[in-house]
C-alpha positions in Angstrom: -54.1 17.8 20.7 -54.3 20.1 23.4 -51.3 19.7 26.3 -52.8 19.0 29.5 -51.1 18.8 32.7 -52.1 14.8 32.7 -50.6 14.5 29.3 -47.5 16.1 30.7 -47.5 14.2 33.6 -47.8 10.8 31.5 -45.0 11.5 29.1 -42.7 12.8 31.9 -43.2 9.6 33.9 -42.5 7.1 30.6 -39.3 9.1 29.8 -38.0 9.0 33.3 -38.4 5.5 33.0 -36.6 4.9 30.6 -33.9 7.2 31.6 -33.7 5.1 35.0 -33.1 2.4 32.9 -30.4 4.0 30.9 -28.6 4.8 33.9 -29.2 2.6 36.4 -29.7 -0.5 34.5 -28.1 0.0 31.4 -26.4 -3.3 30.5 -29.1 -5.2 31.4 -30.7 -2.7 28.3 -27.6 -4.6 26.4 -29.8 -7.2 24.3 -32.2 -4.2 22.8 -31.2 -2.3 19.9 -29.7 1.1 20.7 -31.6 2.3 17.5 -34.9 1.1 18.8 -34.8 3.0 22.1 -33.5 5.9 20.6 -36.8 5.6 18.2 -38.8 5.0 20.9 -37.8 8.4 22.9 -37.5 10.8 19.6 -41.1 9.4 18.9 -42.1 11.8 22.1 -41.4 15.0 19.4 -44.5 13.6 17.4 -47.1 13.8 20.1 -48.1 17.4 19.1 -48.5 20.5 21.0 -45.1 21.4 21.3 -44.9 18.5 24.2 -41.7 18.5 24.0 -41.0 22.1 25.5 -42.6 21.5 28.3 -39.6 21.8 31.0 -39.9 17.9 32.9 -40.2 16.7 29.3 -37.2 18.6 28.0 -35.5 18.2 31.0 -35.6 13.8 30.4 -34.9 14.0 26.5 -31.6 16.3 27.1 -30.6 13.5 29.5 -31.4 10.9 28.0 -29.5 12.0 25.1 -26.4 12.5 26.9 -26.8 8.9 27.5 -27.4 8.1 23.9 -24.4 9.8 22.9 -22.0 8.4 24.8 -19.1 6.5 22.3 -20.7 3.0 23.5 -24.2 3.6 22.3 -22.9 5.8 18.9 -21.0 2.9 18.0 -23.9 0.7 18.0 -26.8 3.0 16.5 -27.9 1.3 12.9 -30.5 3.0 11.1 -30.7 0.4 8.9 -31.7 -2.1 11.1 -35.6 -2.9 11.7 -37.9 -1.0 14.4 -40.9 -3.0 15.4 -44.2 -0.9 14.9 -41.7 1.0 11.9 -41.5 0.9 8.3 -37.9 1.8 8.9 -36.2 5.0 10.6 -35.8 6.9 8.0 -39.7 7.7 7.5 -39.5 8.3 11.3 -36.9 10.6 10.9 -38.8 12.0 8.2 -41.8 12.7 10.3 -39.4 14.5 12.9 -37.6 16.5 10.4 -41.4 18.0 9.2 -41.9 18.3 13.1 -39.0 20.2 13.6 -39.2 22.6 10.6 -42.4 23.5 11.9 -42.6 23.7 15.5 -39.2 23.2 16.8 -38.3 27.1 17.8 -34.8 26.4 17.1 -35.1 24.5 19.9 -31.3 22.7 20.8 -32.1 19.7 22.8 -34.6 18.8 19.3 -32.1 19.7 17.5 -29.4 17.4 18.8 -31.8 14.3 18.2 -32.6 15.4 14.9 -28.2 15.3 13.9 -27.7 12.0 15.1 -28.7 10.3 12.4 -26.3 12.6 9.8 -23.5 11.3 11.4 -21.2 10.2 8.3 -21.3 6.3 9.4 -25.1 6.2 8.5 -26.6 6.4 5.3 -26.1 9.2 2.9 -30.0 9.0 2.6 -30.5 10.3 5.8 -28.4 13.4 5.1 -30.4 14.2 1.9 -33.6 13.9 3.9 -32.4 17.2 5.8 -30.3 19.0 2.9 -32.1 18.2 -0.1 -36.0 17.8 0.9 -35.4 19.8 4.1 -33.1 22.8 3.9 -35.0 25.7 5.4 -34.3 23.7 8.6 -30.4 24.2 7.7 -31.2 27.8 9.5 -32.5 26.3 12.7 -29.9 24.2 13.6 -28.2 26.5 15.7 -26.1 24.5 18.0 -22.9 26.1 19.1 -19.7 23.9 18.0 -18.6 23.9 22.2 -22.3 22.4 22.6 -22.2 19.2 20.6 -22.4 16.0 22.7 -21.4 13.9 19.2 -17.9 14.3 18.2 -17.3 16.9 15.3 -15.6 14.2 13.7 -18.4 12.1 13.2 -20.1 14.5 10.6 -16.8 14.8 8.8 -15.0 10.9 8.9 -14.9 9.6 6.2 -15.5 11.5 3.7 -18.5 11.9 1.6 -18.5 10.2 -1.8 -22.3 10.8 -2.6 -21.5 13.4 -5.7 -25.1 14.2 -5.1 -24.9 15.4 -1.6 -21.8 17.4 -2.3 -23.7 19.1 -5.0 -26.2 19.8 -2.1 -23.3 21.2 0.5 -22.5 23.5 -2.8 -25.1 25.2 -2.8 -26.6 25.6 0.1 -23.2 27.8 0.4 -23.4 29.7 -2.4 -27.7 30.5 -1.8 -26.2 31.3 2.1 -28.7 28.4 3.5 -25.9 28.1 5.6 -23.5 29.9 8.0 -21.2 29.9 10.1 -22.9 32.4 12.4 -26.4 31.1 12.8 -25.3 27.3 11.7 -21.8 26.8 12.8 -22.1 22.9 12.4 -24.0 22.6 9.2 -21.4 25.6 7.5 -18.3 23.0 8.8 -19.3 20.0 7.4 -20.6 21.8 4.0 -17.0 23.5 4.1 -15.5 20.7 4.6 -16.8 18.0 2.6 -16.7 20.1 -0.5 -13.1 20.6 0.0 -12.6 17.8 0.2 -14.5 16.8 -3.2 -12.3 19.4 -5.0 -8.7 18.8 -4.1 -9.3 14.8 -4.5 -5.9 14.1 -6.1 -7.1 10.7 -6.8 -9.9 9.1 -10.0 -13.2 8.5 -8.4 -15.0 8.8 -11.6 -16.3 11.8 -10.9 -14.1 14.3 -13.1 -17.2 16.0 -14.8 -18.9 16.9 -11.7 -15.9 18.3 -9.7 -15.2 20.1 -12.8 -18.7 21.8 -12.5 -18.6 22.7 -8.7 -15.3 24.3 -9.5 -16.5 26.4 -11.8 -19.3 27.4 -9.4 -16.7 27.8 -6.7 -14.8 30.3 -8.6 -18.1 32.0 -9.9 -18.7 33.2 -6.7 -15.5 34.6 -6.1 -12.3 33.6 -3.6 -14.1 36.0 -1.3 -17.0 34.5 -0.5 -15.6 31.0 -0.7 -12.5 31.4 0.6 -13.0 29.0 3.6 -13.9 26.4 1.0 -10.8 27.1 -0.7 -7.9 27.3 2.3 -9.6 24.7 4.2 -6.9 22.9 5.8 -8.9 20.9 8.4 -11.6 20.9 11.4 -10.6 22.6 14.7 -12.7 24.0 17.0 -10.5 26.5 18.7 -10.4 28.2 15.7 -12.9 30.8 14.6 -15.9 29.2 12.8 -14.4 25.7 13.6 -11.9 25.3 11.0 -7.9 25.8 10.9 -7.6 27.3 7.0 -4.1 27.8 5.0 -2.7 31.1 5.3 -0.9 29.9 1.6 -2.4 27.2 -0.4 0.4 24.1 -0.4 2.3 23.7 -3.8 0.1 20.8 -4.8 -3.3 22.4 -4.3 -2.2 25.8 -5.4 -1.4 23.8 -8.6 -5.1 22.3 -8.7 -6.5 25.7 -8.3 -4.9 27.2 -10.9 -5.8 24.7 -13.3 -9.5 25.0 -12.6 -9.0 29.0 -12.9 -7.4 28.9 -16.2 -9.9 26.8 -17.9 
C-alpha cells in the first residue's frame, strides 16, 4: 500500500484518539483490558509502508507508550489473556516482530513496543519468539539503557528458569548477536540471566545443561566472557549497565574452579 497523505491523516486522527482517552479519560478506560488497547495501537506497525515513520504517527505511538508504561498499566498487561478479532498476542506479536526485522530502521519508538512483551513476568514464549526465531533483530534493538521507559528490572526479575532460553542468551554471546555497544539492553539481560544459570547454588534439575554452558563459557575464554563471569548485578551508572566483581567471592570462585578443572 502506498502512504498517502489521507492515509496518514486517518491513522493520525484514530491514534490521537485514543491517546485523548489515555490521558484525559483514563479510568473511565479502567473496565478494558490494558493488553487489548496496547494490541490495538501496535497493530498501526502492520499497515505497511513504513506508516509508522511518518512524524504525527510516530509522534502519537511514542506517547502513547509513555502512557502504556507507566507502573499501573505494566502491572496489568496479560498476554495471555484473549483479544477480540485475535488468535492470541503472541501471533500478533509475531507479525510485528517479521515487521520490524524488515522495515523497522532500527527505529526506537518500534522498538520499545516490540520489548514490552519480553518483560520477565510474561511468558517465556514470547522471549523465544525474538531470540530463537528472530535474532538478527537482536542487532536492531538499539535503545540506550538511560532511554528505557520499562524498568531494567523487569527484563531481569525473576530469574529465568527456561533452560532453553538460557541456552539461547549463550550463544547469541558467544556468535556476538549481541553487544553491549549496539544492544546495551539485549547484552544485560543475556549477561545476566546466564550468570545467573551458572552460579545457581541450589538443584533445579538441570545439572547436565549448566554443565554444558560452562564448558562453552570457558571455551571461549575469561576474556571474552568475563562480564558473564564477574557479574555481580544490574546497575546502570556503570559502564555497559552492570556493576561486575573486581574478585570473584569465595563461594563462586569455588564454583568456577570446579567447572575449570573438569
Amino acid at each position: 500500500m502506498t502512504t498517502t497523505p489521507q492515509h496518514v491523516a486517518v491513522v493520525t486522527s484514530v491514534l490521537q484518539w485514543n491517546f485523548l482517552l489515555e490521558e484525559v479519560r483514563g479510568t473511565e478506560l479502567d473496565s478494558l483490558s490494558v493488553s487489548v488497547r496496547l494490541s490495538r495501537v501496535m497493530c498501526t506497525f502492520l499497515t505497511g509502508s513504513q506508516m509508522f515513520l511518518e512524524q504525527p504517527v510516530r509522534r502519537y505511538l511514542a506517547g502513547l507508550l509513555r502512557a502504556f508504561t507507566c507502573a499501573k498499566h505494566l502491572a496489568r498487561l496479560d498476554f495471555e489473556a484473549s483479544v477480540p478479532g485475535l488468535t492470541s498476542f503472541y501471533d500478533l506479536y509475531q507479525e510485528v516482530l517479521e515487521e520490524y526485522e524488515a522495515a523497522s530502521f532500527g527505529d526506537p519508538v518500534f522498538g520499545l513496543y516490540v520489548l514490552l512483551p519480553l518483560q520477565q513476568r510474561h511468558g517465556a514464549d514470547l522471549r523465544r519468539a525474538l531470540w530463537g526465531e528472530r535474532s538478527k533483530i537482536l542487532r536492531s534493538l538499539r535503545v540506550p539503557l538511560s532511554e528505557l521507559l520499562i524498568p531494567v528490572e523487569n527484563f531481569l526479575c525473576p530469574d529465568e528458569t527456561d533452560v532453553e532460553l538460557v541456552g539461547i542468551y549463550l550463544r547469541a554471546l558467544v556468535c556476538g548477536w549481541v553487544q553491549a555497544a549496539w544492544s546495551p539492553l539485549m547484552y544485560l539481560v543475556a549477561v545476566h540471566h546466564l550468570n545467573r544459570f551458572l552460579f545457581l547454588s541450589v538443584d533445579d534439575g538441570a545439572r547436565l545443561p549448566r554443565q554444558l554452558m560452562w564448558a562453552a563459557v570457558l571455551g571461549e575464554g575469561t576474556g571474552k566472557m568475563s562480564d558473564v563471569i564477574f557479574y555481580k548485578r544490574a546497575d546502570l551508572s556503570w559502564p555497559r549497565g552492570m556493576e561486575l566483581y573486581p574478585h570473584l567471592p569465595a563461594g563462586r570462585q569455588a564454583t568456577y574452579d570446579r567447572h575449570r578443572h573438569k
